[in-house]
FILUM-165452 format. One record per residue: x, y, z of N, C-alpha, C in turn. Coordinates in steps of 0.1 Angstrom, whole numbers, plus 5000, padded with zeros to 4 digits. Layout:
N
n_x_n_y_n_z_ca_x_ca_y_ca_z_c_x_c_y_c_z
X_Y_Z_X_Y_Z_X_Y_Z .
...
END
This chain:
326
n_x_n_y_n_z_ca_x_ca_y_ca_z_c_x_c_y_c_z
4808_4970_5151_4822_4966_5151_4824_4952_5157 .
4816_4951_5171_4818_4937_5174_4815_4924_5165 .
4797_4928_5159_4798_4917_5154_4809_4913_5140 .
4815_4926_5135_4822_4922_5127_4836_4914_5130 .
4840_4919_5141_4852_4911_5146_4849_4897_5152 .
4837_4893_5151_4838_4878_5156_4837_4868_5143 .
4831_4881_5132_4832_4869_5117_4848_4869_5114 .
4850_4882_5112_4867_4878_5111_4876_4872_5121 .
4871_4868_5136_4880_4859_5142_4877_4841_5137 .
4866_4842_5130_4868_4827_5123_4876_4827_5118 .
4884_4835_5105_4894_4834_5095_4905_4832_5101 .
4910_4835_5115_4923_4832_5123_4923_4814_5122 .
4910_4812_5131_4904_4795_5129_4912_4792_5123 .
4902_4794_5111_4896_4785_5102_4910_4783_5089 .
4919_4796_5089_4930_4795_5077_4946_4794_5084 .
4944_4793_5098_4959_4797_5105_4964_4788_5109 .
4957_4777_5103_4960_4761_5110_4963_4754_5097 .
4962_4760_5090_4965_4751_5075_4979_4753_5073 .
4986_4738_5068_5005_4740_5066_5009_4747_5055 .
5018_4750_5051_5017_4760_5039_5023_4750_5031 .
5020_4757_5013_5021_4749_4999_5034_4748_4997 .
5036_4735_4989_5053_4734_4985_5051_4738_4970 .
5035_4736_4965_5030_4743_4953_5031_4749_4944 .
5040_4760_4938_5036_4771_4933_5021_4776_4930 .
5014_4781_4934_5001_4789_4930_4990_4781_4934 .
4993_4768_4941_4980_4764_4943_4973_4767_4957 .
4958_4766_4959_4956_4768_4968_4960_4763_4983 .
4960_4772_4996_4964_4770_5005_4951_4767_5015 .
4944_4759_5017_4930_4759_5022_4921_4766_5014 .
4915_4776_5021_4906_4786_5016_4910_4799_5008 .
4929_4797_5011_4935_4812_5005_4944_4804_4987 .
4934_4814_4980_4940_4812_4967_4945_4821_4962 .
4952_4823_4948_4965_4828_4943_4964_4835_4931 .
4969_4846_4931_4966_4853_4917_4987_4855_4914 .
4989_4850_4900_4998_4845_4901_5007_4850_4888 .
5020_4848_4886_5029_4857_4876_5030_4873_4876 .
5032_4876_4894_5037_4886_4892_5049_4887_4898 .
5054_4903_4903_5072_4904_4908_5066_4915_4917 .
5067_4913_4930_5069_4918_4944_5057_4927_4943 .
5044_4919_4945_5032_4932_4945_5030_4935_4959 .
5035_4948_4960_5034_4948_4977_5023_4955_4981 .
5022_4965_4976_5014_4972_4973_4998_4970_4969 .
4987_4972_4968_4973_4972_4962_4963_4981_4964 .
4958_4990_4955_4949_5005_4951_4936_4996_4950 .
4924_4998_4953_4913_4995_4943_4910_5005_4936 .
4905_5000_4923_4904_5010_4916_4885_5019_4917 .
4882_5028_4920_4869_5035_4921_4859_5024_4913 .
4847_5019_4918_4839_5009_4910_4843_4996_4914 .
4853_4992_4921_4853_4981_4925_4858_4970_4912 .
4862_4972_4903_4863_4962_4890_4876_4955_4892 .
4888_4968_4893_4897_4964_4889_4907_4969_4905 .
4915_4963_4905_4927_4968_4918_4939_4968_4908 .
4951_4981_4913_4963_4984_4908_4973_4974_4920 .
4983_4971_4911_4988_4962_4921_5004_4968_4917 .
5012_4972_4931_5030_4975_4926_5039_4963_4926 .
5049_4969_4922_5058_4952_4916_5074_4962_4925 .
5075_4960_4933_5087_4961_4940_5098_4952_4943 .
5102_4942_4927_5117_4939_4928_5121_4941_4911 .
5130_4940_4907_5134_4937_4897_5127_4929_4889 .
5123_4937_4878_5111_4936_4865_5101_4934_4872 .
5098_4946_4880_5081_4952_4885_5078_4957_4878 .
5060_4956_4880_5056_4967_4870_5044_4968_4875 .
5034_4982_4872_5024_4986_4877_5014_4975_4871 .
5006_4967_4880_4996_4961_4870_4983_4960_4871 .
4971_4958_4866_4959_4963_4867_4954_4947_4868 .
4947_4939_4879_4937_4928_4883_4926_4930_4884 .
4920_4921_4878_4904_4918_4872_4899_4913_4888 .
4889_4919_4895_4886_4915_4906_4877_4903_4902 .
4865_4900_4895_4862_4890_4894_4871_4875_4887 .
4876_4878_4876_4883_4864_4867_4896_4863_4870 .
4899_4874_4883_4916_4874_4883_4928_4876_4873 .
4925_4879_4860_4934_4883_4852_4946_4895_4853 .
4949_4897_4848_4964_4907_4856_4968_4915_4839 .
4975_4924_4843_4977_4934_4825_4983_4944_4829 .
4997_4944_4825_5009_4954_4826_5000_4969_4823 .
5002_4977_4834_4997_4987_4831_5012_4999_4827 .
5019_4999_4834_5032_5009_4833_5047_4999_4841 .
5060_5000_4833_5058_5006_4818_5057_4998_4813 .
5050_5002_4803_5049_4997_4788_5059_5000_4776 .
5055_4992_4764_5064_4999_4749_5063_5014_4748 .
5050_5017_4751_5043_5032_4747_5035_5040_4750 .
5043_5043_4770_5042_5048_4776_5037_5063_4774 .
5022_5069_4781_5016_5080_4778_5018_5087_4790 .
5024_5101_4789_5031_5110_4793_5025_5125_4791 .
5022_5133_4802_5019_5143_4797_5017_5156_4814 .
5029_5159_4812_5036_5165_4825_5029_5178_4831 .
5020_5175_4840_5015_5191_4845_5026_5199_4855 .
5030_5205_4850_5041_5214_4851_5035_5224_4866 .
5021_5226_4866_5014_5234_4873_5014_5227_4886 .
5013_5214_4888_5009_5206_4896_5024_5201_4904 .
5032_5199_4898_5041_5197_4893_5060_5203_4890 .
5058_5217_4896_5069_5223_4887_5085_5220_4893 .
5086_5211_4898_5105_5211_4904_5105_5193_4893 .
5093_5188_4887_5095_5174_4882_5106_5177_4869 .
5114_5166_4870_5127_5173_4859_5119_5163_4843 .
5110_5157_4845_5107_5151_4837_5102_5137_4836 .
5096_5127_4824_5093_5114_4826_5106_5107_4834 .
5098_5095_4834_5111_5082_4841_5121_5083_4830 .
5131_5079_4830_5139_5073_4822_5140_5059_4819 .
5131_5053_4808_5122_5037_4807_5139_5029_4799 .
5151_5038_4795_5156_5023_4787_5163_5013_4789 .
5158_5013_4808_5160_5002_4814_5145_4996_4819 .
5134_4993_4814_5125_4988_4823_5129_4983_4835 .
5133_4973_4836_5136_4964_4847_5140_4972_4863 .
5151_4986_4859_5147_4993_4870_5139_4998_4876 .
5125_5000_4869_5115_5004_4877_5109_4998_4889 .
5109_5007_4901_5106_4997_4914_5092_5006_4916 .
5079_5000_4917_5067_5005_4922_5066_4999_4935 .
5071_5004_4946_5069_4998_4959_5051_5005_4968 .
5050_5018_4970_5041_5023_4981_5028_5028_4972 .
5020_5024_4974_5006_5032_4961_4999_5039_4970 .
4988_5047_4966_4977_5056_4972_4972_5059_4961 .
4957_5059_4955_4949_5064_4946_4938_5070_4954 .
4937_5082_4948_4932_5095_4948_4916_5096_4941 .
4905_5092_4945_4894_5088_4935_4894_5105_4932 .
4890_5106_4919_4883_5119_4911_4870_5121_4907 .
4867_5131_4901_4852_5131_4892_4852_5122_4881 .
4838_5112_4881_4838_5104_4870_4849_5092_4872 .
4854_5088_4862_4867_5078_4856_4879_5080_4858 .
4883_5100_4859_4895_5103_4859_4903_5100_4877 .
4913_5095_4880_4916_5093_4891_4927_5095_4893 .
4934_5096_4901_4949_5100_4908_4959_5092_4911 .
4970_5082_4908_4976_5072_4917_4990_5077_4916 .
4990_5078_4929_5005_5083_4937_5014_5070_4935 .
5023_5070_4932_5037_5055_4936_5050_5056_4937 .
5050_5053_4951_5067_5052_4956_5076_5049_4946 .
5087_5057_4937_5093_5050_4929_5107_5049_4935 .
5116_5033_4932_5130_5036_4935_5137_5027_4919 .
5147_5034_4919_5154_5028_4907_5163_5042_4901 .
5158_5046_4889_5169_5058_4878_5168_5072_4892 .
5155_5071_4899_5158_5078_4909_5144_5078_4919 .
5147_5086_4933_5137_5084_4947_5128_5094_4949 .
5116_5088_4944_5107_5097_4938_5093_5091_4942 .
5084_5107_4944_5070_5098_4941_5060_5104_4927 .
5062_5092_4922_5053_5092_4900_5039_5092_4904 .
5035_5104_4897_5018_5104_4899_5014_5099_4881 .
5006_5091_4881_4997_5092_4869_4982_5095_4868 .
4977_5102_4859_4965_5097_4857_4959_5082_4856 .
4948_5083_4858_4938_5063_4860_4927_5071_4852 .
4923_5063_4839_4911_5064_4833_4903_5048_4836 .
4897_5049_4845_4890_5037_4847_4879_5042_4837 .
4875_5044_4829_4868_5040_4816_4872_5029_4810 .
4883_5030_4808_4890_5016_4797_4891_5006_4805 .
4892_4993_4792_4896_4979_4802_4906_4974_4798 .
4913_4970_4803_4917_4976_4813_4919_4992_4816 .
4921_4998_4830_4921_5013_4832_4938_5009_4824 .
4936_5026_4821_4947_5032_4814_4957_5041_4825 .
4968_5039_4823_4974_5052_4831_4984_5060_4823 .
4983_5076_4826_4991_5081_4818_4996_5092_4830 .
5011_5092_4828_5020_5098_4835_5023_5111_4834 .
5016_5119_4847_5017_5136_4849_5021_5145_4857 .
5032_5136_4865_5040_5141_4871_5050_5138_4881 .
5058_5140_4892_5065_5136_4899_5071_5145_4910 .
5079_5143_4920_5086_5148_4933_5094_5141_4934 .
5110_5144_4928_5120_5142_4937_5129_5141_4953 .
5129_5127_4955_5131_5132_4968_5145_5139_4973 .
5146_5141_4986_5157_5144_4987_5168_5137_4987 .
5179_5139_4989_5189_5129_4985_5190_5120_5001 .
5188_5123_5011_5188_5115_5022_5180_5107_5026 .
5166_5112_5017_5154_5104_5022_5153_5090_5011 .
5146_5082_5019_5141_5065_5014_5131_5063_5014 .
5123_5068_5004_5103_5067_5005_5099_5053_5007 .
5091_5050_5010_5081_5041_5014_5068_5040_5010 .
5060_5043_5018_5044_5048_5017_5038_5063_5014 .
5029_5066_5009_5025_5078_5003_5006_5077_5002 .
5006_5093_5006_4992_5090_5009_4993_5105_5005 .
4976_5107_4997_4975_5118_4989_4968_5132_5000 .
4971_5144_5005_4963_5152_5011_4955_5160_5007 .
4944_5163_5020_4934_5167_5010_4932_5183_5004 .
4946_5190_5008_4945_5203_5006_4959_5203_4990 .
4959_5193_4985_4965_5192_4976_4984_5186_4982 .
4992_5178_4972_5001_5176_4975_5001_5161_4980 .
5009_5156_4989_5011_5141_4998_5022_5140_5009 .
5016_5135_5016_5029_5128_5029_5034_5115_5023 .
5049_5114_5029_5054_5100_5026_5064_5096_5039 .
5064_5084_5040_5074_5075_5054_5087_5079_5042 .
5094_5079_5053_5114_5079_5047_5118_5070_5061 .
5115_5051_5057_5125_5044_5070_5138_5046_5068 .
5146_5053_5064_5159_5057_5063_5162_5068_5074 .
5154_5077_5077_5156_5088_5084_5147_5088_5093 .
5137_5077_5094_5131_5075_5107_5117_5083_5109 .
5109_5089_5097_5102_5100_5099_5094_5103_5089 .
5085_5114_5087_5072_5115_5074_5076_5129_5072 .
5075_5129_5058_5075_5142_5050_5064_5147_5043 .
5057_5159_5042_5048_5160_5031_5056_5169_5022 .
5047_5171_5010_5054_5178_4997_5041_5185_4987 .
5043_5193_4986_5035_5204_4980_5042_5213_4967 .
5040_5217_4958_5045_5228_4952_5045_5240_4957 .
5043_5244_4965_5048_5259_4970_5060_5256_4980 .
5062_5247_4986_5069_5245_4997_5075_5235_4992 .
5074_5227_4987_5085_5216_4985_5085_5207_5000 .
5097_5201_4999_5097_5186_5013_5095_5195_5026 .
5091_5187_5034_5093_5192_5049_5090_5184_5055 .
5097_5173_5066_5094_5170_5077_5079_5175_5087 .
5072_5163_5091_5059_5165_5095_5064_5163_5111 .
5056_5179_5115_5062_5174_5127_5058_5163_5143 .
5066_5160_5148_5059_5149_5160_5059_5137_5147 .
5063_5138_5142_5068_5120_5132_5079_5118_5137 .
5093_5122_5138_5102_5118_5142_5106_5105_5149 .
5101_5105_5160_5102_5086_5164_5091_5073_5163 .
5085_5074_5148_5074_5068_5147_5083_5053_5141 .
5094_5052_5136_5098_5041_5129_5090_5035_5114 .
5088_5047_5108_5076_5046_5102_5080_5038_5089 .
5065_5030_5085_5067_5024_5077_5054_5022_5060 .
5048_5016_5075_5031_5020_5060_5024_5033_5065 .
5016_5040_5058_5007_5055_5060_4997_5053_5054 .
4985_5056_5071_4971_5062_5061_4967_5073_5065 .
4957_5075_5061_4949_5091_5065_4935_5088_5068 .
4930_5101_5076_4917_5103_5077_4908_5105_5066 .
4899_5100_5066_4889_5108_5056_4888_5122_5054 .
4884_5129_5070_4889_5141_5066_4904_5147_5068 .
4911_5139_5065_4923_5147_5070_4929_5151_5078 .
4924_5149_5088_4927_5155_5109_4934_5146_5115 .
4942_5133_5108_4953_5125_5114_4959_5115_5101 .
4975_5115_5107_4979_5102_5101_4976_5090_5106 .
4982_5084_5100_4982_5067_5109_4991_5063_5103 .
5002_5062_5112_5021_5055_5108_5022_5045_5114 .
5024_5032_5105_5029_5020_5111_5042_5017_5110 .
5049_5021_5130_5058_5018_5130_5067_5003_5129 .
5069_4995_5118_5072_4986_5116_5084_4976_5123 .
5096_4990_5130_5105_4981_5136_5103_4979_5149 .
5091_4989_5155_5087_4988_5165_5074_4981_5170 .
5071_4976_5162_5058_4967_5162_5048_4974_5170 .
5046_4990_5165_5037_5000_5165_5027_5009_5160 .
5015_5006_5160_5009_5020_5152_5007_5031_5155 .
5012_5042_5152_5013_5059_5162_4997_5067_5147 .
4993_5073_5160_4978_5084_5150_4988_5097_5155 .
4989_5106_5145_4995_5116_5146_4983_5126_5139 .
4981_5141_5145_4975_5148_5143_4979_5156_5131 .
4975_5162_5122_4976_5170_5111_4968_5186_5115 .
4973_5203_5113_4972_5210_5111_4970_5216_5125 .
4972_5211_5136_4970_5220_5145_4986_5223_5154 .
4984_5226_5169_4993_5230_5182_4990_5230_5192 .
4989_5222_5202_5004_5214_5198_5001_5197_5191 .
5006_5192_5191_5006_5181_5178_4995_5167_5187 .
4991_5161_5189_4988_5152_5191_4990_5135_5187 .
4997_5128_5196_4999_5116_5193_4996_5104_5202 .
4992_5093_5197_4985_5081_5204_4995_5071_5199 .
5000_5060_5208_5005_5048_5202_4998_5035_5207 .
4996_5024_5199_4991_5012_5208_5001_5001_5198 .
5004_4989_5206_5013_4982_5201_5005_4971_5194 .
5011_4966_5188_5005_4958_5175_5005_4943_5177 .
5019_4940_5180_5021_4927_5183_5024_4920_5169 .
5029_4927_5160_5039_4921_5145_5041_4934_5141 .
5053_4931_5133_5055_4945_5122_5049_4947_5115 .
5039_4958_5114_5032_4963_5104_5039_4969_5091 .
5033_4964_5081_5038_4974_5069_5030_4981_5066 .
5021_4978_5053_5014_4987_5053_4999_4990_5063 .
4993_5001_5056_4981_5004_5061_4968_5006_5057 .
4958_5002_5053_4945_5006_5046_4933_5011_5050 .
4926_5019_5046_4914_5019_5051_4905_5017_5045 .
4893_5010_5053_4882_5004_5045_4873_5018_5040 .
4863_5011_5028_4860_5020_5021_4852_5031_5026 .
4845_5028_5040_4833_5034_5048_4843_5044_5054 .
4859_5043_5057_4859_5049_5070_4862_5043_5084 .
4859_5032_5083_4852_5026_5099_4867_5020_5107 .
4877_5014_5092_4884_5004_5102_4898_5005_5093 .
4907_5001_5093_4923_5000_5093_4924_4988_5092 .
4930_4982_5081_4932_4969_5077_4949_4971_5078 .
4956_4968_5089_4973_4966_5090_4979_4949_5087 .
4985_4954_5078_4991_4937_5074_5007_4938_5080 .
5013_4924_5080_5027_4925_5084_5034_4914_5085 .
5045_4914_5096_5054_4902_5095_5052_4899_5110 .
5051_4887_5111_5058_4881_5124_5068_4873_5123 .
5081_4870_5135_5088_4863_5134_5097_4862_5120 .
5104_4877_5116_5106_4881_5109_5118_4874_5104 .
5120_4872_5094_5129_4863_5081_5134_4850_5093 .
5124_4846_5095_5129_4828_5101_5120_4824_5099 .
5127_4808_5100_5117_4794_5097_5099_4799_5101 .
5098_4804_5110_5083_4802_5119_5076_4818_5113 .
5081_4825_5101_5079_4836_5099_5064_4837_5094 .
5053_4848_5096_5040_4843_5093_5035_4860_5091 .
5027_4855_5083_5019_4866_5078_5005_4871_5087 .
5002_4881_5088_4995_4886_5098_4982_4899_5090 .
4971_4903_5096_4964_4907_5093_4957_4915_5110 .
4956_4928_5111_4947_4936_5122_4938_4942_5120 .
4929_4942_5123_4920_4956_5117_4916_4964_5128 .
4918_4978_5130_4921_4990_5140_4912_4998_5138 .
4904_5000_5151_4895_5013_5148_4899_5021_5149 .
4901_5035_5142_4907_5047_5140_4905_5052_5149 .
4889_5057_5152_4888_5063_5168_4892_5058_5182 .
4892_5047_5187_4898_5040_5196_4911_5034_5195 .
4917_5031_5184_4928_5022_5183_4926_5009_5192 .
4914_5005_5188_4912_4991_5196_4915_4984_5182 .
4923_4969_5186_4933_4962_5174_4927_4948_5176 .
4924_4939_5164_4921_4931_5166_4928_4920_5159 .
4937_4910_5160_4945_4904_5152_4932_4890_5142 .
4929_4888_5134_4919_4886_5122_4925_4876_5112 .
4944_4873_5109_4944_4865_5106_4960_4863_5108 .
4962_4847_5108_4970_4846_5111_4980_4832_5108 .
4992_4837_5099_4993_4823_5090_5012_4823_5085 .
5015_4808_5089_5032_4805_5084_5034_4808_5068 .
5046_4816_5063_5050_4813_5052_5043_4805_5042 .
5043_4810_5035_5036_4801_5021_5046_4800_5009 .
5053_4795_5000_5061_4793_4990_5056_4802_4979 .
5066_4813_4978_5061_4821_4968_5053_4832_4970 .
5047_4831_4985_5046_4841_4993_5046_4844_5006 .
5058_4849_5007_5065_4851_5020_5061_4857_5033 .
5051_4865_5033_5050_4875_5039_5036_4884_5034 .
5029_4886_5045_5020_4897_5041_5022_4911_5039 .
5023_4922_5028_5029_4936_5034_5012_4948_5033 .
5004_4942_5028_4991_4946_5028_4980_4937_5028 .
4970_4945_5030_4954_4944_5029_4943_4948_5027 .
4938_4948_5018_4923_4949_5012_4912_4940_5013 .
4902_4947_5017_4892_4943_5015_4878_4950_5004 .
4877_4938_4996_4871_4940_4980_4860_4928_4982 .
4850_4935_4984_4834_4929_4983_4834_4918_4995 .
4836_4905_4994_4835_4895_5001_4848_4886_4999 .
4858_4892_4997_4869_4885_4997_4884_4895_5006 .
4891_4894_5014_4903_4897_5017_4915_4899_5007 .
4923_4905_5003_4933_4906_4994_4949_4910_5003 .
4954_4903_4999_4967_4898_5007_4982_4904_4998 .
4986_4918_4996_5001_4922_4986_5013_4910_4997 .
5026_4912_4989_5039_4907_4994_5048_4919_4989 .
5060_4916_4990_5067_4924_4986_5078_4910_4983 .
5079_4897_4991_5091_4887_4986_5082_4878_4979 .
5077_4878_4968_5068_4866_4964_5064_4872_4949 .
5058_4862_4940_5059_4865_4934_5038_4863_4930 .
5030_4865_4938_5016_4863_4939_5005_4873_4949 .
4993_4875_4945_4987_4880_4955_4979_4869_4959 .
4976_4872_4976_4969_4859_4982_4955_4868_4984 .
4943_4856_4981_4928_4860_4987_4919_4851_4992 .
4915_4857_4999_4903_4845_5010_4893_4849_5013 .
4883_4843_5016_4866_4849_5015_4864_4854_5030 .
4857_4864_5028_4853_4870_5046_4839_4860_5046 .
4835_4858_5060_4829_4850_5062_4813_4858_5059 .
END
């Protein structure tokens, strides 16, 4: 882990000194631009590394599938002719598909993909718009682009304000509600329930363990990450402070580390995009990158990392940012 945090304290260096573009889409030093989209805050990789799902969280978002190598981009949902096919079993309080005869209100804000056997895969997404929900579809990463076909959903409750969503591993998902301050999971036998010892997390992005034995809630207004224990008593919780608002949360593909992206110096002039990466077992935090506004992209609200390059979602912009790990 050390030596990896000293290659990623170059990228602080080496990209946090550069002024930002008056541009649209052009490069920003070393950080370049994948470009024509609407509020991708969000970013899934897809199993195989080919392609990443990317959400579109403002008006005329839309789920979209990126070419990791050529950067290409392709409306995945919705579409004209949207594939639909409701597991009721999986499924049974879902009142039905979206209601598409407004595209434009579709908001895909919070993703989690669920790798499966083979091609077939899982992607969870925060939906807000005709209503407050989280849309599961199928991912056939066979096709190229992957295909997604829509099989199911959970209504929220009328109080709650989803965010982030992360799939569990005994079936079902937890989700942040920053409206009520707190994490919910949801199952078909049980339906919503408050998770407990969430309550003062301020929560905002959500990951999980590998195996399932903690959350990880980034509290956003508190410029905190809280690990919250799953399935036992009494509950267990850790907090260490972050030093920006985190939004979301990722974990690398091994396991090893927590990629937290976020805001500093939040909606002003000096406002800057941020990058941590957190070891799960220690919550030791390492700040990795660190950069003013860029035009067109305002704000970091995620992070991936995909082979040898960083991947950077927004939620106020209209591009994903990427830069090479050293």
């Amino acid at each position: 882990m050390r030596a990896t945090n000293m290659l990623l304290s170059t990228i602080v260096m080496t990209l946090g000194s550069v002024a930002p573009s008056t541009a649209a889409c052009e490069p920003v030093g070393e950080i370049q631009f994948i470009c024509d989209l609407i509020g991708p805050e969000d970013l899934a990789i897809v199993p195989g590394g080919e392609w990443v799902i990317a959400s579109g969280n403002q008006e005329g978002g839309r789920l979209h599938a990126v070419h990791v190598t050529d950067k290409t981009t392709s409306v995945l949902f919705p579409t004209d002719t949207p594939r639909e096919r409701l597991d009721q079993t999986a499924y049974p309080t879902c009142p039905g598909p979206l209601d598409l005869s407004e595209p434009d209100a579709f908001r895909a804000h919070g993703l989690y993909l669920r790798p499966g056997p083979n091609t077939a895969h899982t992607l969870f997404v925060v939906h807000h718009g005709t209503r407050e929900s989280i849309e599961v579809f199928e991912v056939d990463s066979s096709a190229t682009p992957p295909v997604l076909t829509w099989v199911g959903c959970a209504v929220a409750p009328e109080e709650l304000g989803l965010n982030s969503v992360v799939a569990l591993p005994e079936g079902g998902f937890a989700a942040t509600s920053p409206r009520t301050g707190d994490v919910w999971d949801w199952n078909p036998d049980t339906g919503w329930r408050q998770i407990p010892g969430s309550a003062d997390t301020a929560p905002n992005g959500l990951e999980i363990s590998p195996d399932g034995r903690w959350l990880y809630i980034a509290g956003w207004r508190e410029e905190k990450l809280t690990r919250l224990s799953r399935g036992g008593a009494p509950v267990q919780k850790d907090v260490v402070s972050v030093g920006f608002r985190p939004d979301n949360l990722r974990m690398s593909g091994d396991g090893t580390r927590i990629f937290a992206a976020g805001h500093g110096n939040y909606r002003t002039p000096e406002e800057t995009s941020n990058v941590a990466v957190v070891d799960p077992e220690t919550l030791e935090l390492q700040r990795i990158f660190s950069h003013l506004r860029i035009d067109g992209f305002e704000a970091s609200t995620t992070a991936v990392q995909i082979g040898n390059e960083i991947w950077l979602g927004t939620n106020r912009g209209e591009m994903i940012a990427y830069f090479p790990v050293p």
